[in-house]
N, C-alpha and C positions, 0 to 999 in steps of 0.2 A: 144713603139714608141717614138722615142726623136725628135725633132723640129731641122728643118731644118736650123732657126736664132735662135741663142745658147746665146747671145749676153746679154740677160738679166740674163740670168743663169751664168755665165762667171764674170758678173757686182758683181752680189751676191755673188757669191765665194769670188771675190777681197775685198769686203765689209765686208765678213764673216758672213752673213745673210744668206744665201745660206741655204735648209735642206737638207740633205740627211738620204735615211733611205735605212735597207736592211733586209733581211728575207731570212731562209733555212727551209727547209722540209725533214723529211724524211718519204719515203712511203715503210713501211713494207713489203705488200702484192706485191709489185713489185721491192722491195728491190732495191730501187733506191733512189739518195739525189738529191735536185734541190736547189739552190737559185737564189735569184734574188735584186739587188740594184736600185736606182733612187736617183740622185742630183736634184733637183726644186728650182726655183725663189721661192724668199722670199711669193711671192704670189699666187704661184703654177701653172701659168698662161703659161711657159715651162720647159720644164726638160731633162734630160739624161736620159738611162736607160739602165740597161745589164742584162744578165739571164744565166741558164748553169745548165748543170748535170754537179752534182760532184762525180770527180771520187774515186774509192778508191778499196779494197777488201771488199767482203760482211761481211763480221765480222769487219770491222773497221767502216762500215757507219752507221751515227746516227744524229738525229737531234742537236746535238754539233755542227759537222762537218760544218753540213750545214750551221747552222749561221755563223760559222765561217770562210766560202767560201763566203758568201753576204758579212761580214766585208772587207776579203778581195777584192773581188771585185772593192767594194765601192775605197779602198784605190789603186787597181792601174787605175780603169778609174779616178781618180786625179791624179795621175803619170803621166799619157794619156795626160790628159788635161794640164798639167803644161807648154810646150811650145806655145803652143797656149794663155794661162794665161798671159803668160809674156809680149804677144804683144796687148794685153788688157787695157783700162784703164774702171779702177770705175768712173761712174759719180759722 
């Protein structure tokens, strides 16, 4: 769930205080990869948040991948968010 006033989270990016963190899985027995990202206020108080099967062929999917689809993630919902940022100011 991400919060509907962003505005703190947005502040902390601009500040560079901002956390983000992200995480992949892979599930064997269903031979499927997931991850998942989240940006949070310095205080954790709101946040972003995205998730997603990763795709791939069965022999290629592994929990590498998958962190390595949450890294990504993480970096284009900052992409995402970069015009919106710009019309932002840090308190």
């Amino acid at each position: 769930m991400s919060f509907e006033n962003t505005e703190t989270v947005f502040a902390d990016i601009l500040e560079g205080t901002a956390v983000a963190v992200c995480d992949g899985s892979y599930f064997k027995q269903y031979s499927t990869t997931a991850a998942a990202w989240t940006v949070s206020s310095v205080n954790g108080s709101k946040w972003i948040e995205g998730d997603g099967i990763v795709p791939g062929i069965q022999s290629e999917l592994n929990s590498y991948r998958a962190e390595l689809v949450g890294l990504l993630g993480a970096a284009v919902g900052f992409q995402c968010l970069s015009p919106l940022l710009a019309r932002t100011e840090a308190p």
